[in-house]
C-alpha positions as CSV (number, residue, x, y, z in Angstrom):
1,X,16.0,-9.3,-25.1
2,X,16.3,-7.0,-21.9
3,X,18.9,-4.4,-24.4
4,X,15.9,-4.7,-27.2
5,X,13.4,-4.1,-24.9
6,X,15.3,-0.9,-23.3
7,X,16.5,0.6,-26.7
8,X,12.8,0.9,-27.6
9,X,11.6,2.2,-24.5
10,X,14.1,4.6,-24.9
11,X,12.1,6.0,-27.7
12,X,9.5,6.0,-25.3
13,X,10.7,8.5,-22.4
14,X,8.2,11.1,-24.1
15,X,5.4,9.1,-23.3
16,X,6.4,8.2,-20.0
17,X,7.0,11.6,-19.0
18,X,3.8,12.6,-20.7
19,X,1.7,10.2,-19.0
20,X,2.9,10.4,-15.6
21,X,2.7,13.8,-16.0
22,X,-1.5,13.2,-16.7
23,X,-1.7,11.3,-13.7
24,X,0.3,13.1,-11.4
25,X,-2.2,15.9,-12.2
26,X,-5.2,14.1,-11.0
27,X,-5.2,14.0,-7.0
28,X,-6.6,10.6,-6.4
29,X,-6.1,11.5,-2.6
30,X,-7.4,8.2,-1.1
31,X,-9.2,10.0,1.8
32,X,-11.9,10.5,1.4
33,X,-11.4,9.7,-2.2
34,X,-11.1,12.3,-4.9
35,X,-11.0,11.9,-8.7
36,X,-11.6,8.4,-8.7
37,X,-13.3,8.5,-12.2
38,X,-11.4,11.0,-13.9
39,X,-7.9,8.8,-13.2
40,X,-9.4,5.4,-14.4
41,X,-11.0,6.8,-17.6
42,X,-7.4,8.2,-18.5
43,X,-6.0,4.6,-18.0
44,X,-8.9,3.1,-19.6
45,X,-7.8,5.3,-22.9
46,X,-4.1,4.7,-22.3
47,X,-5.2,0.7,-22.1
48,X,-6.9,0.6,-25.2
49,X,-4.3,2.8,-27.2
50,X,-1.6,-0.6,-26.1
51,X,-4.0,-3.1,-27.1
52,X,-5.9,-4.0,-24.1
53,X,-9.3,-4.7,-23.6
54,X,-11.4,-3.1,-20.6
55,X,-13.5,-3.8,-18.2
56,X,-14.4,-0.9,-15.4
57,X,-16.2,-1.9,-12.1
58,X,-18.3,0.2,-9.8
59,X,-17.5,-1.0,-5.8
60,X,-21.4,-0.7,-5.0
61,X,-21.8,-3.7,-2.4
62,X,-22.9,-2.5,1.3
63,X,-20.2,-4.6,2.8
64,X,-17.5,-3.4,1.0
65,X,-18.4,0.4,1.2
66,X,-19.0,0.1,5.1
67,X,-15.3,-0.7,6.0
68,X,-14.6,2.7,4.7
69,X,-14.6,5.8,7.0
70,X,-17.9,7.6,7.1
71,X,-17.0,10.6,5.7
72,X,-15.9,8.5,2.8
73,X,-18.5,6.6,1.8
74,X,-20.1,9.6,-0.6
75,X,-17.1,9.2,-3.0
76,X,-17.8,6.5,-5.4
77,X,-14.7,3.7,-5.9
78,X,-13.6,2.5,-9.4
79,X,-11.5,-0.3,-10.4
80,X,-9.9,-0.7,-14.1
81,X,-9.5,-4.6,-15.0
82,X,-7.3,-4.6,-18.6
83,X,-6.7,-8.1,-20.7
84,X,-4.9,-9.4,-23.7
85,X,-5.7,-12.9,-23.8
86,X,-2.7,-14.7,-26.0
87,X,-3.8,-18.2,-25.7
88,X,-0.8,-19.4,-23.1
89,X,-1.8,-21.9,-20.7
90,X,-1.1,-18.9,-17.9
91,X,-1.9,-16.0,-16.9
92,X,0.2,-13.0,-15.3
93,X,-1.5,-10.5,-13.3
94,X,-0.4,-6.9,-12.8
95,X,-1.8,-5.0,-9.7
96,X,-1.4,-1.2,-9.3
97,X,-3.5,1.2,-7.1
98,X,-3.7,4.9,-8.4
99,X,-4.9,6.9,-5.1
100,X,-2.6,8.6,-3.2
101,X,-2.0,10.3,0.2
102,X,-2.8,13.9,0.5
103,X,0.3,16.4,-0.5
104,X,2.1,17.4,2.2
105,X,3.3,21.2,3.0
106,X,7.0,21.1,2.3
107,X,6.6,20.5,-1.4
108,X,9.1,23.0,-3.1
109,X,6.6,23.0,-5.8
110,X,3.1,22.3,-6.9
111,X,2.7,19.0,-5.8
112,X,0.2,18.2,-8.1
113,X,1.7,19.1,-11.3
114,X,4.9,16.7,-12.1
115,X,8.4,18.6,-12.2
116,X,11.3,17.0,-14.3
117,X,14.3,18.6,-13.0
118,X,17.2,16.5,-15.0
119,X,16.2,13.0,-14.8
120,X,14.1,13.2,-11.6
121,X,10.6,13.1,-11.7
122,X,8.7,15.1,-9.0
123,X,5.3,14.6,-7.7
124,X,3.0,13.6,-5.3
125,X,2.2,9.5,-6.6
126,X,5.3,9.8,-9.3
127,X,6.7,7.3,-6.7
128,X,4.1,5.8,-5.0
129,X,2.9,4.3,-6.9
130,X,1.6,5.6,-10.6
131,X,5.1,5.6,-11.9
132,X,5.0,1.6,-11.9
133,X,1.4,1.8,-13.5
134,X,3.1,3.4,-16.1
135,X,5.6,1.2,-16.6
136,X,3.4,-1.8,-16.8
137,X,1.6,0.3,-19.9
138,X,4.7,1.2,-21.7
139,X,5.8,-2.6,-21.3
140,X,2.6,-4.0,-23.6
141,X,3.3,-1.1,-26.0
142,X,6.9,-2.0,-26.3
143,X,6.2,-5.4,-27.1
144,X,2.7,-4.5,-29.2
145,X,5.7,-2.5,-31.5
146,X,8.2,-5.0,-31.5
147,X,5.5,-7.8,-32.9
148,X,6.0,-10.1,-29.6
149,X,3.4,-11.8,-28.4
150,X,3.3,-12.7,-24.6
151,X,3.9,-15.7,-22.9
152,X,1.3,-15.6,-21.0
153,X,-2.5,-14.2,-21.0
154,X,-1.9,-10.7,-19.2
155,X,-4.0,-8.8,-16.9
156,X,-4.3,-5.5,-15.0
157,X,-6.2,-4.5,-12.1
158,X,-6.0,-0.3,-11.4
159,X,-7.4,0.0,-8.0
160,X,-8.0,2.8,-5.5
161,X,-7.7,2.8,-1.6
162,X,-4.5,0.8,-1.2
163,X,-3.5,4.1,0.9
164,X,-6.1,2.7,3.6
165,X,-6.3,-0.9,3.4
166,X,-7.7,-1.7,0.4
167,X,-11.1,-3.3,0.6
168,X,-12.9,-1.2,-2.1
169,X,-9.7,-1.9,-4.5
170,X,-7.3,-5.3,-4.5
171,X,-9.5,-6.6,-1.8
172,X,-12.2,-6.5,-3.9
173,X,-10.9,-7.7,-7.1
174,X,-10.0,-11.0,-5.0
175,X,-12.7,-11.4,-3.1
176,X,-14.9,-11.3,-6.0
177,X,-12.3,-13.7,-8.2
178,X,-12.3,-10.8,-10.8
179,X,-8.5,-12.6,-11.7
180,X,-7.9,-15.4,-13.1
181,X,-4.3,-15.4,-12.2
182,X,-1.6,-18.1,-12.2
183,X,0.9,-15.3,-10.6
184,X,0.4,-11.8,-9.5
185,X,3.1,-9.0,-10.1
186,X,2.2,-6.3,-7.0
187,X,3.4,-2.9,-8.3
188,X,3.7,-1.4,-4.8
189,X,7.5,-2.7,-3.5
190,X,10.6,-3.7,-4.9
191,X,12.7,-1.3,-7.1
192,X,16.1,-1.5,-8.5
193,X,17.5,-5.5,-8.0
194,X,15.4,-6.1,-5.1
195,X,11.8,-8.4,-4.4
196,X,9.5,-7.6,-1.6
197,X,8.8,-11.1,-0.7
198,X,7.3,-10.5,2.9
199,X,5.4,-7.4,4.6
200,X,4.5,-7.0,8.0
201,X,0.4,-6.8,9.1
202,X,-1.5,-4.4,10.9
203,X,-3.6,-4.4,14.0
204,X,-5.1,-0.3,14.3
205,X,-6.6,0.3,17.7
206,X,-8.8,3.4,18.8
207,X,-9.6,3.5,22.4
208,X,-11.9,6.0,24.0
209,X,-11.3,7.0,27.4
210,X,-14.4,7.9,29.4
211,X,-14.5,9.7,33.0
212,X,-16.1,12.0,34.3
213,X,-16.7,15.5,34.2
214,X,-16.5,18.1,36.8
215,X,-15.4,21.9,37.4
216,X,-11.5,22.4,37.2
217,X,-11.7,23.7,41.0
218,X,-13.5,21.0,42.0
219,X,-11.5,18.4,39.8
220,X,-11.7,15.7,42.5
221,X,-15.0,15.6,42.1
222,X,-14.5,14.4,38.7
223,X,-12.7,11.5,36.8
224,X,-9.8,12.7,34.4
225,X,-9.9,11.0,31.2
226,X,-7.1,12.0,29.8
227,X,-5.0,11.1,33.2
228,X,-6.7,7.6,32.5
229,X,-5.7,7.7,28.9
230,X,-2.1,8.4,30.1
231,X,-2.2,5.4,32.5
232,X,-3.0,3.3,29.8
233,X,-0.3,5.2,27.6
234,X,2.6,3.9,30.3
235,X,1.7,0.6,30.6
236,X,1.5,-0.1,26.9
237,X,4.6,1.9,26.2
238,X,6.0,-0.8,28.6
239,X,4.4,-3.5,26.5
240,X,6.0,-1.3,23.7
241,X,9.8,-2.4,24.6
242,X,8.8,-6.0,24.9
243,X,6.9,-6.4,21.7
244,X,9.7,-4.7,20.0
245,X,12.5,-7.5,20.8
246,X,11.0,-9.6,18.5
247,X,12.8,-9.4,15.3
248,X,11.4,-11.2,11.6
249,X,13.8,-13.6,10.0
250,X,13.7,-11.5,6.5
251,X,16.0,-9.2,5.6
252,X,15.2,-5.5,5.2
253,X,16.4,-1.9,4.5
254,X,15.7,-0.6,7.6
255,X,16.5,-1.9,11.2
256,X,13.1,-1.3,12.8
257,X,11.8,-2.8,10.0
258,X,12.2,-5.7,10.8
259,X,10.8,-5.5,14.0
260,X,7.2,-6.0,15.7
261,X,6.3,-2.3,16.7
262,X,3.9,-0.3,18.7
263,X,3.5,3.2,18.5
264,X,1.2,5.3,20.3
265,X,-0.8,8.4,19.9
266,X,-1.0,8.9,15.9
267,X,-3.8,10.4,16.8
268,X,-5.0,11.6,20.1
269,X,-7.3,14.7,21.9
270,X,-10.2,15.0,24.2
271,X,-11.9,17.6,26.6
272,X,-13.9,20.9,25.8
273,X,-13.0,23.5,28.0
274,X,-9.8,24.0,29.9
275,X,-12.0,24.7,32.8
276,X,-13.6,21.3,32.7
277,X,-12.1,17.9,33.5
278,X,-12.2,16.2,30.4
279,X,-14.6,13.2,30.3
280,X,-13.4,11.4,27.2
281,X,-10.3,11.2,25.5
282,X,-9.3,9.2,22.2
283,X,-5.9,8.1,21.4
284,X,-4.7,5.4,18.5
285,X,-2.1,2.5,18.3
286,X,0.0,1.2,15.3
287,X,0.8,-2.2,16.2
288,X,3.0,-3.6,12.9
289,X,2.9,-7.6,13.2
290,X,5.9,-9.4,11.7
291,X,5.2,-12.9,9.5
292,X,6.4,-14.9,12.4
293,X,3.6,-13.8,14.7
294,X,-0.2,-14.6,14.8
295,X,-2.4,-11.8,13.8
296,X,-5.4,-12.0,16.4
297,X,-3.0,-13.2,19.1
298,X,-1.0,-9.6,18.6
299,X,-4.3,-8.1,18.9
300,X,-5.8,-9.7,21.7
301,X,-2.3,-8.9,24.0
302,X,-3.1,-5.5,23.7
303,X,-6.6,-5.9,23.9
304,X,-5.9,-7.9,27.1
305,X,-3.4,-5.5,28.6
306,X,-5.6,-2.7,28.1
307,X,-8.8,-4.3,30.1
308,X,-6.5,-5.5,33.1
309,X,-5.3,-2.1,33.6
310,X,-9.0,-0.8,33.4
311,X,-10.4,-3.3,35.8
312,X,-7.9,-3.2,38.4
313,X,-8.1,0.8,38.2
314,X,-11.9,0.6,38.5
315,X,-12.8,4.5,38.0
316,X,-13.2,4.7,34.2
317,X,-14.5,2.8,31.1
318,X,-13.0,2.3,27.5
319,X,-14.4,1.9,24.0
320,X,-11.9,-0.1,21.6
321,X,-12.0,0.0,18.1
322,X,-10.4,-1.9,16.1
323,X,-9.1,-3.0,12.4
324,X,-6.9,-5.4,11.0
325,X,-4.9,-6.4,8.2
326,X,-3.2,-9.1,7.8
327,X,0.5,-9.8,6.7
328,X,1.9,-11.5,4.0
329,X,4.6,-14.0,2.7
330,X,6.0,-16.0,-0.5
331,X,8.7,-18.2,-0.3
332,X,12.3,-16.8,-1.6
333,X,12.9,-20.4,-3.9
334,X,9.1,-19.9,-4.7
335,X,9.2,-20.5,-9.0
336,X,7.9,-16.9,-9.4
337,X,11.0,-15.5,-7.4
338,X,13.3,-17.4,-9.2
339,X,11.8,-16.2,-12.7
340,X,11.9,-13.2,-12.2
341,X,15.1,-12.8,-9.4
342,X,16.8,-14.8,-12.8
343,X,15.7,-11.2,-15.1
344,X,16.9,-9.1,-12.4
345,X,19.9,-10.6,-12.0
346,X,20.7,-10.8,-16.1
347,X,19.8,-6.8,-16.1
348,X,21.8,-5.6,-13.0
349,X,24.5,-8.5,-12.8
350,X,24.0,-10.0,-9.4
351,X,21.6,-11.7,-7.5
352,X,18.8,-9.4,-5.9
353,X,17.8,-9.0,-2.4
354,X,15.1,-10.7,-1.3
355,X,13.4,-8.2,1.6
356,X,10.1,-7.9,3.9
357,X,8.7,-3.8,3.0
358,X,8.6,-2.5,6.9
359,X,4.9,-1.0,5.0
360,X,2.1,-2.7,4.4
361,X,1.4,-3.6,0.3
362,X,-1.7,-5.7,-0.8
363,X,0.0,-8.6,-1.6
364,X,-1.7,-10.2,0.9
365,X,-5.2,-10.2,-0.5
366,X,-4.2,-12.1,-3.6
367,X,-1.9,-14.1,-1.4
368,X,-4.2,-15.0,1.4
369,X,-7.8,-14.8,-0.6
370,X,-7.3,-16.1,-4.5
371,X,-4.1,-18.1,-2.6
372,X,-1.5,-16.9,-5.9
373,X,2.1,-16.8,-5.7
374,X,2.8,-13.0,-5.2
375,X,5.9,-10.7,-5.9
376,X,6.0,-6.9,-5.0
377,X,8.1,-5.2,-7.6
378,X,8.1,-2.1,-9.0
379,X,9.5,1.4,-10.1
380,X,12.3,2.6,-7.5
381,X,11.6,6.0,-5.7
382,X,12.4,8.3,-2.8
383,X,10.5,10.4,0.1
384,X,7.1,8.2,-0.6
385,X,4.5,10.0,1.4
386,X,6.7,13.0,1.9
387,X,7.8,16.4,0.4
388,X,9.1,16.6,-2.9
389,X,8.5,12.3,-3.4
390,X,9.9,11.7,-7.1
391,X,11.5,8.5,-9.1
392,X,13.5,9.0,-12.0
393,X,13.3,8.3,-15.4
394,X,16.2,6.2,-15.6
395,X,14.2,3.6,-13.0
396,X,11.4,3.5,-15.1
397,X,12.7,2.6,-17.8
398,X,14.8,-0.1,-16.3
399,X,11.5,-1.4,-14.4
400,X,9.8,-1.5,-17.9
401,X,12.2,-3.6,-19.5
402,X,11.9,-6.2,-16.8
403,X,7.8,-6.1,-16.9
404,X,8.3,-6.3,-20.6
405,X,10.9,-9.2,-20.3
406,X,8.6,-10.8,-17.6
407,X,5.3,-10.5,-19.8
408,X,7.5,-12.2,-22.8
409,X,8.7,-15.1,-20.5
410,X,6.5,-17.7,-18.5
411,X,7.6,-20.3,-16.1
C-alpha cells in the first residue's frame, strides 16, 4: 500500500504546499503567544474538509495559566482535538503543536511567508513542526479518497506552547484525559528512517545574586554581586565537567547528545550604573538530564553545590528559581516501535535507527501522565530554530505515506 498511498499524495503536493504555506504565514510565536486562534481555526477548517470531527478547548484553569511567564498570561491558549471514530477496538493518537520560536535575523527572506525554492520548503515552523501537522491532514484525506477506512479510531491534538514546556498544550490534553489513546504518534522527532524513542529532561535554574551596593571608589565598602555570581559560575563550571562524563545508553545524532549537560549564562545581567557596585545579578542554567538519571536528584546537586558555596562565602545571599521537565522513554522492542519500525523499514529498505532527540519533545506528558506507548516521528528538516529552517517536499510526502500506512494498520 505505501506505493498507492504515495502515488496519490503525489496528486496532493498542491495542497501541501498550499497549506503549509497558510500556516507558515501565521506567527504562532510561542512567547508570549501570538495568533493562537487564527492558526487553530485554519486547522479546524482543514479538519473538517478531511472528514474529522472537532472539538476546540479554551486553557482557562488558574493552575495551568500560572506556569506560564507573566507577560504571557494575556494571550489566550487554544487547543484543536480532531476525531474519526471507525469502530476499531483502538485508538491512535496524533500530537502536533503549532507555535513556534520567534524568527531569527539571518533569514534570507521573509521568514514568515514560505519560500519553495525547487523542492525545499522555507519558513520559520515549515520544519518545526507544522510541516508534520500537515502531513497527518493530507494522510486522512488520502485515505478519505482512496475509500479506506482506518484500523483504528484516530485522533488529533493541535497544541500550542510545546516551544516552552508545554503545560497549556500536550500537558493539558493529558492531564485532563482529553485522549483516549491506546498509542500516541508525537509529531515533533524522528524523520527519514529514524524513531525518537528517548529524550533527555530539563532542570532550568534562575539564581539571583544579591550584595550590596556602594560607590565604585569606595567599592570595598560594598558587596559585588556580580563577582559573587562569577564565584558561583567557576565552581558549577567545575561541576559542569563532571556532570558531563556521564553518557545515556541510546544512540544519537549528535555526540553531546548523548550526554548529561550544564550550560551556564543563557541569560545573565545585573547592576545600574557603572559607577555603582552592582547589588544583584541574575544568571540561568540548562541542565539537560539523560533517561538514566533521577530528575530531582540532578536538581538538588546543583541546588546543593550552589548553597555550600554561599554559606561557606558568607557575604551574599541567593534567590533560586527553578522549573522542571521531565524526560522520557519507550522501549525499542516496545509493539508500537516494531509496527511502525516494520513500515519504515518496508518504505526505505532497512531497519531504522532507534535514537534519544538531544531536545526536549512532549512525549513525556502522554508517556509519564495518560502512561501510553509513545513514538516521536515526524517530517525530516534542517536549521530548526535557525535562519532559513525549511523541509522539503519530498519528506513530506514520504512522512504522509507512513502516517497514512500507520492509520490503515493496527497492532
Amino acid at each position: 500500500m505505501l506505493n498507492t498511498f504515495k502515488k496519490e499524495i503525489l496528486k496532493e503536493k498542491k495542497y501541501i504546499i498550499s497549506t503549509l504555506g497558510k500556516l507558515v504565514a501565521i506567527p504562532t510565536i510561542s512567547n508570549p503567544g501570538l495568533n493562537y486562534k487564527k492558526c487553530v481555526d485554519l486547522l479546524e477548517k482543514e479538519c473538517k474538509k478531511a472528514g474529522l470531527k472537532t472539538k476546540l478547548v479554551k486553557v482557562t484553569e488558574k493552575k495551568f495559566i500560572a506556569e506560564l511567564p507573566e507577560e504571557n498570561r494575556k494571550y489566550p491558549r487554544y487547543i484543536l482535538l480532531a476525531f474519526l471514530d471507525t469502530g476499531a477496538k483502538k485508538t491512535l493518537h496524533f500530537n502536533g503543536h503549532y507555535d513556534v520560536v520567534p524568527a531569527s535575523s539571518g533569514f534570507t527572506g521573509d521568514p514568515f511567508k514560505l519560500r519553495v525554492i525547487g523542492d525545499k520548503l522555507m519558513g520559520r515552523g515549515a520544519a518545526d513542526m507544522k510541516h508534520s501537522i500537515v502531513a497527518m491532514l493530507t494522510a486522512v484525506r488520502v485515505l478519505k479518497k482512496l475509500n479506506i477506512k482506518p484500523g483504528w479510531n484516530l485522533e488529533f491534538s493541535f497544541v500550542p506552547d510545546e516551544e516552552i514546556g508545554g503545560e497549556c498544550g500536550s500537558g493539558y490534553v493529558c492531564a485532563k484525559k482529553l485522549s483516549k489513546a491506546d498509542a500516541v504518534i508525537e509529531g515533533d522527532g524522528g524523520g527519514g528512517n529514524q524513531l525518537t524513542v528517548a529524550h533527555r529532561g530539563i532542570v532550568n535554574f534562575e539564581v539571583t545574586v544579591f550584595g550590596k551596593p556602594a560607590h565604585a571608589s569606595a567599592h570595598n565598602e560594598g558587596v559585588n554581586a556580580f563577582l559573587k555570581a562569577v564565584k558561583l559560575v567557576s565552581v558549577l563550571e567545575y561541576l559542569r565537567k563532571k556532570i558531563e562524563k556521564r553518557r545515556s545508553k541510546y544512540c544519537v545524532t549528535k555526540p553531546l547528545s548523548a550526554r548529561a549537560t550544564l550550560m551556564l549564562g543563557g541569560v545573565a545581567g545585573g547592576g545600574t550604573k557603572s559607577n555603582a557596585v552592582p547589588d544583584k545579578f541574575t544568571f540561568t542554567i540548562d541542565r539537560r538530564v539523560i533517561p538514566e538519571e533521577n530528575m530531582q536528584k540532578a536538581k538538588e546537586e546543583i541546588l546543593a553545590l550552589i548553597n555550600k558555596t554561599v554559606k561557606k562565602d558568607g557575604t551574599f545571599k541567593v534567590k533560586i528559581v527553578s522549573k522542571s521537565m521531565t524526560h522520557s522513554s519507550i522501549a525499542e522492542d516496545a509493539p508500537l516501535c516494531r509496527h511502525l519500525g516494520a513500515i519504515l523499514k518496508k518504505h526505505y529498505g532497512r531497519e531504522p535507527a532507534m535514537l534519544m532527540t538531544g531536545g526536549r519533545v512532549d512525549s513525556s506528558y502522554f508517556l509519564k501522565i495518560l502512561k501510553v506507548p509513545t513514538v516521536a516521528f515526524g517530517v525530516d528538516g534542517k536549521n530548526y530554530h535557525a535562519d532559513d529552517e525549511f523541509t522539503t517536499a519530498g519528506d513530506i510526502i514520504s512522512t504522509t505515506a507512513i502516517y497514512a500506512e500507520l492509520m490503515r494498520t493496527a497492532y
